[in-house]
C-alpha positions as CSV (number, residue, x, y, z in Angstrom):
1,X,-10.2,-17.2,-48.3
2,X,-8.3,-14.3,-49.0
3,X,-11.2,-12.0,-48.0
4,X,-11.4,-14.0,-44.6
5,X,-7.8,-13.6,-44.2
6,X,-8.0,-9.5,-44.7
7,X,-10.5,-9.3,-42.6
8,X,-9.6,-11.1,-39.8
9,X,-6.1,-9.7,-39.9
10,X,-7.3,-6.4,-38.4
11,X,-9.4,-7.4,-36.3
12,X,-6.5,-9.8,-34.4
13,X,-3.8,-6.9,-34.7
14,X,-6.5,-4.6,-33.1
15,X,-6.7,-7.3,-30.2
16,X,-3.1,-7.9,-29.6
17,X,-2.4,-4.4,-29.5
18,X,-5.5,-3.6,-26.7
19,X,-4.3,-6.5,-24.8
20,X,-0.4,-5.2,-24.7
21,X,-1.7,-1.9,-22.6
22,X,-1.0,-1.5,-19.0
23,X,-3.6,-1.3,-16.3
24,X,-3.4,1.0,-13.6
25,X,-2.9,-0.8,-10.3
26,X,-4.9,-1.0,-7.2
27,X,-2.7,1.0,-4.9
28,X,0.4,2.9,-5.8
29,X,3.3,2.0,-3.1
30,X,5.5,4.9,-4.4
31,X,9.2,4.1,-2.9
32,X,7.7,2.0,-0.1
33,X,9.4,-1.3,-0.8
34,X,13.0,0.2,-1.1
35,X,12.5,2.5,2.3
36,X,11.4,-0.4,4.4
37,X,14.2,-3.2,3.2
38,X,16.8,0.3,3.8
39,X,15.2,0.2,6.9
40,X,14.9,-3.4,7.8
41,X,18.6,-3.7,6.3
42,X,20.4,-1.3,9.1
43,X,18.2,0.6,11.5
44,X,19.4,4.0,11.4
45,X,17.6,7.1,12.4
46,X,18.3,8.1,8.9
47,X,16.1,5.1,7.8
48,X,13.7,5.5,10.2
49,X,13.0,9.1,9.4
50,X,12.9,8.1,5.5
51,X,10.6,5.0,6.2
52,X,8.2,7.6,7.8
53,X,8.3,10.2,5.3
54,X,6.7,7.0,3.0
55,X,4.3,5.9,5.4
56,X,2.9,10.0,5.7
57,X,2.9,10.2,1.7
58,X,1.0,7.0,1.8
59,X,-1.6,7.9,3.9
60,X,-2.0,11.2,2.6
61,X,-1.4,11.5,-1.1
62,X,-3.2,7.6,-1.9
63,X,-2.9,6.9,-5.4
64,X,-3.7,3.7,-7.9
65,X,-7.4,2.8,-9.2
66,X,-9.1,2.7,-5.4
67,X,-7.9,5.9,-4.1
68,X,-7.3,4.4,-0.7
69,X,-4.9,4.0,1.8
70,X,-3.0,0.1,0.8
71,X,-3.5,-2.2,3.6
72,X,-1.4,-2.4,6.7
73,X,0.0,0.7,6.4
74,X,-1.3,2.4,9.1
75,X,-1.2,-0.6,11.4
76,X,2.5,-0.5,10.3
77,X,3.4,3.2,10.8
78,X,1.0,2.9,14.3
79,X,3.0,0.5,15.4
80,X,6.0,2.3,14.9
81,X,4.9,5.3,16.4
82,X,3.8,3.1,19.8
83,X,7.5,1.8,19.4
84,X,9.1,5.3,19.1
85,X,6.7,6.6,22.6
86,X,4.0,8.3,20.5
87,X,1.6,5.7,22.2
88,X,-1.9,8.0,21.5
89,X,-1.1,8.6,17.5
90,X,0.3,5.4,17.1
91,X,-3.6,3.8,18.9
92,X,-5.4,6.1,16.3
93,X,-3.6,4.8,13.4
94,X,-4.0,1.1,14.5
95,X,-8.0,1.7,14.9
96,X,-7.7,3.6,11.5
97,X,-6.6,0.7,10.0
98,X,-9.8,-1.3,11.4
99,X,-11.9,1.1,9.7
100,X,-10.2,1.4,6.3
101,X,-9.9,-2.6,6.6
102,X,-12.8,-4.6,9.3
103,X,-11.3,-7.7,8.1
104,X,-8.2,-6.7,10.0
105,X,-10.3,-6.4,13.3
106,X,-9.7,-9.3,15.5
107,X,-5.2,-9.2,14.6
108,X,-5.7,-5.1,15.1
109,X,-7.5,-5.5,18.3
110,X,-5.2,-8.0,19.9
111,X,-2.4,-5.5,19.1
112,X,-4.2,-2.4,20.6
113,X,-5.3,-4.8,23.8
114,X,-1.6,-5.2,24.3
115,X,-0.7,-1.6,24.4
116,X,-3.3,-0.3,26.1
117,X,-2.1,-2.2,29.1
């Protein structure tokens, strides 16, 4: 019993301890959350120009386990591009976001359809 008891001590502190370590996530969102609730909180060209400053580290410097831009955020910063008169870069990002993500293809579309009107 004792010998059980030794043994199986290690071997349970060995699996607590592996199962207490992080894992990396899927995308990293950097200081997205806290720039769009600024943002969605009092809509100041200060925001705005912060807000976009995420959305261009996003897209460019993609981190987390996939290596990938996170989904809807091109759509998003397309959209607000369309909203602030940059209609053709704010089109490309919208069909961007179709490619990175075809499940998004029918909402995307209907959005795009809507602007290029």
């Amino acid at each position: 019993m004792k010998r059980l008891i030794l043994f199986l001590l290690p071997v349970i502190l060995t699996l607590s301890l592996c199962s207490c370590s992080t894992t990396k996530t899927l995308y990293s969102w950097y200081g997205y959350d806290n720039a769009v609730h600024t943002f969605t909180k009092d809509r100041t060209p200060k925001s705005e120009e912060h807000l976009i400053k995420e959305y261009e580290r996003l897209i460019n410097t993609p981190n987390g386990t996939r290596k990938m831009v996170q989904p809807g955020i091109c759509a998003e910063y397309g959209y607000l591009l369309i909203k602030q008169g940059k209609r053709e870069e704010g089109l490309q990002l919208l069909k961007k976001e179709i490619e990175l993500y075809p499940e998004s293809k029918v909402f995307i579309t209907r959005i795009i359809k809507q602007f290029e009107k």
